[in-house]
Each structure stands twice: as structure tokens, then as C-alpha cells.
PDB file of N, CA, C and O in Angstrom, chain B, residues numbered from 101:
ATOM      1  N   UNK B 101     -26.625  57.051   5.850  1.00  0.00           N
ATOM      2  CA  UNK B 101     -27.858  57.258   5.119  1.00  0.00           C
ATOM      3  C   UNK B 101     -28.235  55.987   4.370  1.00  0.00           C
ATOM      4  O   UNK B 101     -27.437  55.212   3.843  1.00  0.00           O
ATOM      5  N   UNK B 102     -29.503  55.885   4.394  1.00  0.00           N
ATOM      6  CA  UNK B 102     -30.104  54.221   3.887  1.00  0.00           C
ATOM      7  C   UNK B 102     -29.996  54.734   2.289  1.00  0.00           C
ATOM      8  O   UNK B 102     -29.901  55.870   1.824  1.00  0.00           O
ATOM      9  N   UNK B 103     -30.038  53.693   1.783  1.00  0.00           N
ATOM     10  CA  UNK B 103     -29.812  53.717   0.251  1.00  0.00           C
ATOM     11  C   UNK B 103     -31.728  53.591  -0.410  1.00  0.00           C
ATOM     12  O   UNK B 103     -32.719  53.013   0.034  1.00  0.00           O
ATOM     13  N   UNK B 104     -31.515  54.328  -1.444  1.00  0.00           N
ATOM     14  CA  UNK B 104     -33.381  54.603  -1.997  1.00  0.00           C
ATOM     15  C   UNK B 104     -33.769  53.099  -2.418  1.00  0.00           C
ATOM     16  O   UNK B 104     -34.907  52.657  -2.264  1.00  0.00           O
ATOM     17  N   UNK B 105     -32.691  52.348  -2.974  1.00  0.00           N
ATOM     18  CA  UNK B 105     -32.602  51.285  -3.378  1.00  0.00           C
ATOM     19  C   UNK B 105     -32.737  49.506  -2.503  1.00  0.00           C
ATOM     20  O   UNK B 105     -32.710  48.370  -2.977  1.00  0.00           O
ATOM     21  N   UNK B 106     -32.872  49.992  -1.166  1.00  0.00           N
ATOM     22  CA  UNK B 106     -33.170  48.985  -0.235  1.00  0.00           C
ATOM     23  C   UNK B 106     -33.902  47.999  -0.168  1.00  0.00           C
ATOM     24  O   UNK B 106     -33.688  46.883   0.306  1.00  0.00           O
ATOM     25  N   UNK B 107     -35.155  48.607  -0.858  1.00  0.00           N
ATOM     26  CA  UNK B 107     -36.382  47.938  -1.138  1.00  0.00           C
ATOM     27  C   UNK B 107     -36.497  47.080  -1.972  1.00  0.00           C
ATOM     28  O   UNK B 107     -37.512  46.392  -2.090  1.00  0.00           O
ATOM     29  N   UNK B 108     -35.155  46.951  -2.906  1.00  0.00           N
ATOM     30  CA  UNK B 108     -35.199  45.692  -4.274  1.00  0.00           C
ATOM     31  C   UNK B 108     -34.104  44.537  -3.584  1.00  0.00           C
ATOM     32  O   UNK B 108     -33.795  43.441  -4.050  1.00  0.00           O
ATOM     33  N   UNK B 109     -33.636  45.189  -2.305  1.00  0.00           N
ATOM     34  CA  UNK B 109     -32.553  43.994  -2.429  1.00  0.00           C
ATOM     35  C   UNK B 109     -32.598  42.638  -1.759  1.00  0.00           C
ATOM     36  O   UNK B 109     -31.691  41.811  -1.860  1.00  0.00           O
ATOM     37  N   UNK B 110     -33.735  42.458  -1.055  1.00  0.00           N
ATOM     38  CA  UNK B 110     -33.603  40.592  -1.144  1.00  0.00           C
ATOM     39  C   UNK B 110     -34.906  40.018  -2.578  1.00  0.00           C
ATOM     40  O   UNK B 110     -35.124  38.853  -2.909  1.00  0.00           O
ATOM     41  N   UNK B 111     -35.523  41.219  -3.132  1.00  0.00           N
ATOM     42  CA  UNK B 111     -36.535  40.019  -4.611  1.00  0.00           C
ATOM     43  C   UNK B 111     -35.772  40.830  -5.718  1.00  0.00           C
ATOM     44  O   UNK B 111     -36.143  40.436  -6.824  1.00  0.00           O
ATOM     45  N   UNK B 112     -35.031  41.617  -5.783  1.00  0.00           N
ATOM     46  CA  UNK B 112     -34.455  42.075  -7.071  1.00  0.00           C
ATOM     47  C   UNK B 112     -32.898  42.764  -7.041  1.00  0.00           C
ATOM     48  O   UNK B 112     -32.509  43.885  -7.369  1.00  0.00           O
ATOM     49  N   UNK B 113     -32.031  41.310  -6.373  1.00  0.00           N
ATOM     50  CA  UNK B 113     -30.806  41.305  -5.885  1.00  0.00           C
ATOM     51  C   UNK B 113     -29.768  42.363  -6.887  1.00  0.00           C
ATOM     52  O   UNK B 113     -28.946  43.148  -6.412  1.00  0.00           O
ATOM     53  N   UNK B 114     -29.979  42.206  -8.048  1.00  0.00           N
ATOM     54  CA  UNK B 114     -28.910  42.959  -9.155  1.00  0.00           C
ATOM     55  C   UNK B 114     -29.420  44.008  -9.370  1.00  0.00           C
ATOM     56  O   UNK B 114     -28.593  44.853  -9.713  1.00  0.00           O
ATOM     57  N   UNK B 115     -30.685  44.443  -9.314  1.00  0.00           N
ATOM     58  CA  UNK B 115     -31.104  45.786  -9.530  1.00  0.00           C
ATOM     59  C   UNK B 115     -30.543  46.671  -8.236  1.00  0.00           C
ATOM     60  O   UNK B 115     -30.294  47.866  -8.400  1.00  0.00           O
ATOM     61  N   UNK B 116     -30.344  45.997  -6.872  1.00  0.00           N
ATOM     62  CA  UNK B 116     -30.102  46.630  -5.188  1.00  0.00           C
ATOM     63  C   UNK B 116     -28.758  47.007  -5.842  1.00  0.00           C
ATOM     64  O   UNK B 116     -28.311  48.151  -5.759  1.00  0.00           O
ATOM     65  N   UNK B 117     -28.021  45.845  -6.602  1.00  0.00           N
ATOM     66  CA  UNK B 117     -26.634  46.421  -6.650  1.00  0.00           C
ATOM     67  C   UNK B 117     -26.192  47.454  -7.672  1.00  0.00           C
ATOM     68  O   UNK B 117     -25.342  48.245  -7.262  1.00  0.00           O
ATOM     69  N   UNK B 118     -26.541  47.574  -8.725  1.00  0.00           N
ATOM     70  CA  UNK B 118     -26.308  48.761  -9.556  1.00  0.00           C
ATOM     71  C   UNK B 118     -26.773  50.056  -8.775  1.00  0.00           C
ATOM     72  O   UNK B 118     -26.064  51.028  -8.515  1.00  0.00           O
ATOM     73  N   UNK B 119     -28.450  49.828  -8.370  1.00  0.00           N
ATOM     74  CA  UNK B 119     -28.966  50.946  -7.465  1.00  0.00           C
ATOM     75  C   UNK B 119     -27.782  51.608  -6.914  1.00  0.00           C
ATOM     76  O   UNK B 119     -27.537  52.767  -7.250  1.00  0.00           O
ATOM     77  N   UNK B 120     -26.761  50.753  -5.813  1.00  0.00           N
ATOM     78  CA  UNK B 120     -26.037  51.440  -5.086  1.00  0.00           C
ATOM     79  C   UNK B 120     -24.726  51.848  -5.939  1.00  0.00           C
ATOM     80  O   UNK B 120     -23.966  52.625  -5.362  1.00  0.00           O
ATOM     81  N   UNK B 121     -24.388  51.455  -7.147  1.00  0.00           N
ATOM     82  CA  UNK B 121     -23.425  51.981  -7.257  1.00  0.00           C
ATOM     83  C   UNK B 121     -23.725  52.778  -7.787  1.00  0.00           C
ATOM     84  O   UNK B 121     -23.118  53.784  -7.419  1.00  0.00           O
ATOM     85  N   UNK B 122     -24.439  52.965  -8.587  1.00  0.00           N
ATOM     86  CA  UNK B 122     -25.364  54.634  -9.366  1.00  0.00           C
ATOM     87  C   UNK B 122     -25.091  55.407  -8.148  1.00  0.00           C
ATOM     88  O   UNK B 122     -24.145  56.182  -8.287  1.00  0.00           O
ATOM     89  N   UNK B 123     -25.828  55.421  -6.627  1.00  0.00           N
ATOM     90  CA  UNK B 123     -25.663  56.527  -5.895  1.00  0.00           C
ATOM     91  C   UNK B 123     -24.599  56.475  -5.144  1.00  0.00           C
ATOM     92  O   UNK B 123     -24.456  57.410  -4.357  1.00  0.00           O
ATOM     93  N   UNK B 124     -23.773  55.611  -5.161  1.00  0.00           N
ATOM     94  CA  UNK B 124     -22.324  55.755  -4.922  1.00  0.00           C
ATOM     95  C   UNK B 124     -21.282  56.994  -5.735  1.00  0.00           C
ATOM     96  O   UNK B 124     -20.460  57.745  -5.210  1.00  0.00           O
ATOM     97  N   UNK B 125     -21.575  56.901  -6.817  1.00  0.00           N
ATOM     98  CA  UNK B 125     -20.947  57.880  -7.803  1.00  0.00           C
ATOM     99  C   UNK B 125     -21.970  59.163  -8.252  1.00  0.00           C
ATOM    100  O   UNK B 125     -21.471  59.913  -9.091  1.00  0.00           O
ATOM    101  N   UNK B 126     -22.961  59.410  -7.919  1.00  0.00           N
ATOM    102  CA  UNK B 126     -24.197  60.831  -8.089  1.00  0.00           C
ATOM    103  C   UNK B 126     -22.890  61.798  -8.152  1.00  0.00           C
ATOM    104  O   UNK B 126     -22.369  62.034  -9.242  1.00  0.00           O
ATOM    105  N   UNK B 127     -22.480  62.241  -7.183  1.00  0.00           N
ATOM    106  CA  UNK B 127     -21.758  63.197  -6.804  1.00  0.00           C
ATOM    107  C   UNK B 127     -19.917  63.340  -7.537  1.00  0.00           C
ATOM    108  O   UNK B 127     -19.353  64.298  -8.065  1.00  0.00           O
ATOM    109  N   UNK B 128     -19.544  62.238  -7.312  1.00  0.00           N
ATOM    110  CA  UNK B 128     -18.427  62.183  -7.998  1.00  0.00           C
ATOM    111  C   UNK B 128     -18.298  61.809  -9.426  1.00  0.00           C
ATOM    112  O   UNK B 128     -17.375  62.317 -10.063  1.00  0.00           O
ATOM    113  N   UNK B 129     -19.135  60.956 -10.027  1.00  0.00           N
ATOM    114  CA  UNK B 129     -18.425  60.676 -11.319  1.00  0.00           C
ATOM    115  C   UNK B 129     -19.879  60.594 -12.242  1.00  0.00           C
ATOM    116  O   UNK B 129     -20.286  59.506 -12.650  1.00  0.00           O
ATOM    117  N   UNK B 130     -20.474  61.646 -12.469  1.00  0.00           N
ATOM    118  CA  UNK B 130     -22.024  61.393 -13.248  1.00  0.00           C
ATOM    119  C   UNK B 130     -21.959  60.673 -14.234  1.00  0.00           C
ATOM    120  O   UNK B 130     -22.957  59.980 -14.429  1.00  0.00           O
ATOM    121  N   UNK B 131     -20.994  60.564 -15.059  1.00  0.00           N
ATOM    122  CA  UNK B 131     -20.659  59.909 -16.079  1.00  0.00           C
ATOM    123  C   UNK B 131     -20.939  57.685 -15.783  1.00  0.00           C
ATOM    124  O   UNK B 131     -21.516  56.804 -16.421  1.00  0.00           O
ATOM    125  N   UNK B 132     -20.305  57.725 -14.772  1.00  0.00           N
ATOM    126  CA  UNK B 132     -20.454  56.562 -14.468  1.00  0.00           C
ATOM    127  C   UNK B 132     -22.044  56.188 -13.837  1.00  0.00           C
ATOM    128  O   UNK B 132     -22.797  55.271 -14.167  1.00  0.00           O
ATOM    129  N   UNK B 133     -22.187  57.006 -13.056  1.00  0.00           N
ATOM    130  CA  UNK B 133     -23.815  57.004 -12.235  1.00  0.00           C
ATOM    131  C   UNK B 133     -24.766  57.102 -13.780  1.00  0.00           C
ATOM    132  O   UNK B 133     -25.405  56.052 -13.860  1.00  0.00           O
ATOM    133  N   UNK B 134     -24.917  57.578 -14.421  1.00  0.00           N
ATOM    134  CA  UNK B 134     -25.731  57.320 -15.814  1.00  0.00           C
ATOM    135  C   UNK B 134     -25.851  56.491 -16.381  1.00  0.00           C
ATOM    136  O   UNK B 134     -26.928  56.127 -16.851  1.00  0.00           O
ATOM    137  N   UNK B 135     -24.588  55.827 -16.543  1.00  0.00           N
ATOM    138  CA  UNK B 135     -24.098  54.520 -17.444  1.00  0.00           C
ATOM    139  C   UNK B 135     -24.746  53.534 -16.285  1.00  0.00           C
ATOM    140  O   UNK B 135     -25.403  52.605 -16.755  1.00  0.00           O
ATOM    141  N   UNK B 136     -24.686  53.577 -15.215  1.00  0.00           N
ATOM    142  CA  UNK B 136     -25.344  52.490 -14.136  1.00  0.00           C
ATOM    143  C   UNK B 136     -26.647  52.444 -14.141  1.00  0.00           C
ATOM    144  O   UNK B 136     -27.369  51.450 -14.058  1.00  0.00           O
ATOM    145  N   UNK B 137     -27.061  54.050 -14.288  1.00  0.00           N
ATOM    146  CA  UNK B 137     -28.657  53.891 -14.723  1.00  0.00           C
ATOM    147  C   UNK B 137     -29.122  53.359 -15.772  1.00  0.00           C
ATOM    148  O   UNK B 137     -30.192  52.751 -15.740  1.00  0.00           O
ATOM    149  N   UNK B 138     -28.272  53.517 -17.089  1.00  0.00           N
ATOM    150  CA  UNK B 138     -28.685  52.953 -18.001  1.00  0.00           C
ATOM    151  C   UNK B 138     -28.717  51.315 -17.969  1.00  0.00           C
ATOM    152  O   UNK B 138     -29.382  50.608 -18.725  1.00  0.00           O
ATOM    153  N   UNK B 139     -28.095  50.998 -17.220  1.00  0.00           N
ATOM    154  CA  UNK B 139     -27.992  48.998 -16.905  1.00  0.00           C
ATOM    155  C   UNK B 139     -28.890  48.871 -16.024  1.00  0.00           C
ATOM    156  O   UNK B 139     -29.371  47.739 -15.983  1.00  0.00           O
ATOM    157  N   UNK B 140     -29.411  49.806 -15.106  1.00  0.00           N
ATOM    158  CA  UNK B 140     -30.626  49.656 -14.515  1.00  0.00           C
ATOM    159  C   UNK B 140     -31.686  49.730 -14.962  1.00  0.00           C
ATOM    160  O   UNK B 140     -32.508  49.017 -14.386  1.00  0.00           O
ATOM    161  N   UNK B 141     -32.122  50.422 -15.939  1.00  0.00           N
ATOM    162  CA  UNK B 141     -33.272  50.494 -17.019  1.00  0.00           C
ATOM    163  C   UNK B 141     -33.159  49.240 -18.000  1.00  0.00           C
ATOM    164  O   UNK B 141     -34.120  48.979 -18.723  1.00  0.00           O
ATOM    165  N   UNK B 142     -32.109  48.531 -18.036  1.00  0.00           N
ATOM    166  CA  UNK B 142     -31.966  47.826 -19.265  1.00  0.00           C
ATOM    167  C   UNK B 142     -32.423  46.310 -18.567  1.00  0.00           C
ATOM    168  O   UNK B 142     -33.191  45.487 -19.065  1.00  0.00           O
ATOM    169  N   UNK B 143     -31.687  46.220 -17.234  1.00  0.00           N
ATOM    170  CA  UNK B 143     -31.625  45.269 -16.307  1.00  0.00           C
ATOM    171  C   UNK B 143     -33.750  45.011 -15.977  1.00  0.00           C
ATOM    172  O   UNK B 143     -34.198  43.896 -16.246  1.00  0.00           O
ATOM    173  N   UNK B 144     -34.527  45.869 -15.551  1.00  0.00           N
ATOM    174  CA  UNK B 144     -35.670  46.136 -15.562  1.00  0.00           C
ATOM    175  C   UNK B 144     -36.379  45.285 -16.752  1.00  0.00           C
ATOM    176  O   UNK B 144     -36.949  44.194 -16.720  1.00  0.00           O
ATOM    177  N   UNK B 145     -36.180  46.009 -17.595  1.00  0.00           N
ATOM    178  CA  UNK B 145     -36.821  45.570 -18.929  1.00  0.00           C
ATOM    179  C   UNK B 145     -36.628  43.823 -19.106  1.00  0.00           C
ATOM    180  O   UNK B 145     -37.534  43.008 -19.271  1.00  0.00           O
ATOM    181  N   UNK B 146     -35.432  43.609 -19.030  1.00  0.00           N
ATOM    182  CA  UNK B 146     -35.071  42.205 -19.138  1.00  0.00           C
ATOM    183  C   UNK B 146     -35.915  41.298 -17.675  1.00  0.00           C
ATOM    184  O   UNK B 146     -36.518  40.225 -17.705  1.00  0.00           O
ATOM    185  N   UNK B 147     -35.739  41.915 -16.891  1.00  0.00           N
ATOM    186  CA  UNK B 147     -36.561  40.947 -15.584  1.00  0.00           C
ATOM    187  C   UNK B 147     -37.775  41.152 -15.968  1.00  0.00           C
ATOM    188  O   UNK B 147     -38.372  40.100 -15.738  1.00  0.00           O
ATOM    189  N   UNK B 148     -38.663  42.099 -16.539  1.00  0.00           N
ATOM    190  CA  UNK B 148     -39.976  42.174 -16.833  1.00  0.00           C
ATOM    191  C   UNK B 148     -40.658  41.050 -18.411  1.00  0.00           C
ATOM    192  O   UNK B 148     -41.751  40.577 -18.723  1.00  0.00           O
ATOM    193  N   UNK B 149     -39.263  41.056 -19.009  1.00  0.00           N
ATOM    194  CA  UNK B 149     -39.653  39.970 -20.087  1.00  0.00           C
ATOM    195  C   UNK B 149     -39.430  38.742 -19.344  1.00  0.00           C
ATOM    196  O   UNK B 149     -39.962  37.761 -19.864  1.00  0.00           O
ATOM    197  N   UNK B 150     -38.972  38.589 -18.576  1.00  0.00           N
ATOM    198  CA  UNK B 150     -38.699  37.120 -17.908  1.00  0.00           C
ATOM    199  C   UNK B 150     -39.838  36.681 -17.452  1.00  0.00           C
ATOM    200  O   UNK B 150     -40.425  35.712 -17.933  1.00  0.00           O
ATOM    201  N   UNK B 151     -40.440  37.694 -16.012  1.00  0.00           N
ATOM    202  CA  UNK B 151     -41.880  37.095 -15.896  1.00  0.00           C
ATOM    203  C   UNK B 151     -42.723  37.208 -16.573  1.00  0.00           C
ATOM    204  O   UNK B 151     -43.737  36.624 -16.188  1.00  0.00           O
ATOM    205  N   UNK B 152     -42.845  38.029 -18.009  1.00  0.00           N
ATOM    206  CA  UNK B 152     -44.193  37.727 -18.262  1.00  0.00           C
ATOM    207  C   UNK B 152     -44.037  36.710 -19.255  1.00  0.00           C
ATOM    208  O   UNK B 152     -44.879  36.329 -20.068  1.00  0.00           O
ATOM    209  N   UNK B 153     -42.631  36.237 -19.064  1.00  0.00           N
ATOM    210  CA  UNK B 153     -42.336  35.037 -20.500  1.00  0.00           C
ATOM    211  C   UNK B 153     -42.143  35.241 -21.590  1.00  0.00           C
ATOM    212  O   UNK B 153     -42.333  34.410 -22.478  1.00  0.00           O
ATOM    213  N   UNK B 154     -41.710  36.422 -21.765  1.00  0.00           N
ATOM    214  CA  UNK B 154     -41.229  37.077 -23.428  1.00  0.00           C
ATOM    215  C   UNK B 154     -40.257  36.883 -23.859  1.00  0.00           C
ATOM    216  O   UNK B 154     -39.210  37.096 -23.248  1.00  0.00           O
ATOM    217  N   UNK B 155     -40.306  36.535 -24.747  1.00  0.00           N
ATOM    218  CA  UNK B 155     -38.651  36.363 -24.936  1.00  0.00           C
ATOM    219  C   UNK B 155     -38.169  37.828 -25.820  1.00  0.00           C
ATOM    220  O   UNK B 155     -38.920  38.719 -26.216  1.00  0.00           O
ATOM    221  N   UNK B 156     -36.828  37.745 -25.954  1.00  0.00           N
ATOM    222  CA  UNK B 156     -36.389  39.124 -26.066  1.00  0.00           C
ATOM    223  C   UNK B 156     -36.382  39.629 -27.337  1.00  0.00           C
ATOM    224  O   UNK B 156     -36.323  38.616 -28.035  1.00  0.00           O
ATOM    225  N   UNK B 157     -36.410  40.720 -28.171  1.00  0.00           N
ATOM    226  CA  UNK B 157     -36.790  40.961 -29.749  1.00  0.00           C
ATOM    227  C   UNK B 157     -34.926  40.659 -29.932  1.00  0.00           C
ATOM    228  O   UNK B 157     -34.017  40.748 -29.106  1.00  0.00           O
ATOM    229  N   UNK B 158     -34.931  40.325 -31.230  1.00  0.00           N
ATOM    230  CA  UNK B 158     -34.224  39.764 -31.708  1.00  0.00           C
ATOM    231  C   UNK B 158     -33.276  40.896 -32.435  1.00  0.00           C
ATOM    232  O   UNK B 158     -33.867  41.161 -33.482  1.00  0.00           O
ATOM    233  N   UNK B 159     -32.408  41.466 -32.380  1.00  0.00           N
ATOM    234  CA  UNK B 159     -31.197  42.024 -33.304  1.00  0.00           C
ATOM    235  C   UNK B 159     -30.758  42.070 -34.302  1.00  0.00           C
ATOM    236  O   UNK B 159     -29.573  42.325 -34.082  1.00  0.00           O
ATOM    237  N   UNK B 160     -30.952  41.964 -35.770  1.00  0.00           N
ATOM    238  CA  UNK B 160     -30.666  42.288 -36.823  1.00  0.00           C
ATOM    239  C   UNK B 160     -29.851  42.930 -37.284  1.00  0.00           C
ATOM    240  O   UNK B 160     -29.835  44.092 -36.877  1.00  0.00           O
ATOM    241  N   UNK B 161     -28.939  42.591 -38.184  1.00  0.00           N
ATOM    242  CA  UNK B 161     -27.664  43.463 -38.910  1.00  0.00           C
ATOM    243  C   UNK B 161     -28.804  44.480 -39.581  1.00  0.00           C
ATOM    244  O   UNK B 161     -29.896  43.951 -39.789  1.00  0.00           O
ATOM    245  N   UNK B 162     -28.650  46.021 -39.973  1.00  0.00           N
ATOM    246  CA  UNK B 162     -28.800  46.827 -41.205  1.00  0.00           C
ATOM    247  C   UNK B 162     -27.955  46.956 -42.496  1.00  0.00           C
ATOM    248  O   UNK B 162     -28.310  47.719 -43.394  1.00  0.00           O
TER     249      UNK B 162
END
């Protein structure tokens, strides 16, 4: 079975690879497949500040 994720992997090489390990683990380990999604959402955000030239908000102690 082709992976949903095919379509990012020669212009959005690191997103193809989390893609697959997220649905590598769906079934066996959700715990891990979440945590992959969550680096995939995070991974996104960061390539989207890149092209539009943003730089990233900054972190602060409370």
C-alpha cells in the first residue's frame, strides 16, 4: 500500500519521513504515531516561516 504521504517526498523530504513513520505505528503504538504528528505539525509551521522569511517568535522565561 502507497503511503498518503508520497506526495511531499522529493520538495518536502522530512515531512515524507515522519509522514511514514506516523503511519508506520497508527496501529501499533498511537502513542508514538501522535508524538510524530505532533513533529509534523511543528515541522510545517517551521518550513512555512522559512519561506515566507519569518523568523521564529522568540521564547521567554515566565
Amino acid at each position: 500500500m502507497q503511503s498518503n504521504f508520497v506526495f511531499l517526498q522529493n520538495d518536502f523530504p522530512v515531512l515524507y519521513q515522519i509522514g511514514i513513520i506516523a503511519e508506520k505505528y497508527l496501529y501499533t503504538d498511537s502513542n508514538v504515531c501522535l508524538i510524530k504528528l505532533g513533529m509534523f505539525g511543528e515541522t510545517v509551521v517551521n518550513i512555512m516561516l522559512q519561506l515566507d522569511k519569518i523568523s521564529a517568535p522568540q521564547t521567554g522565561s515566565c
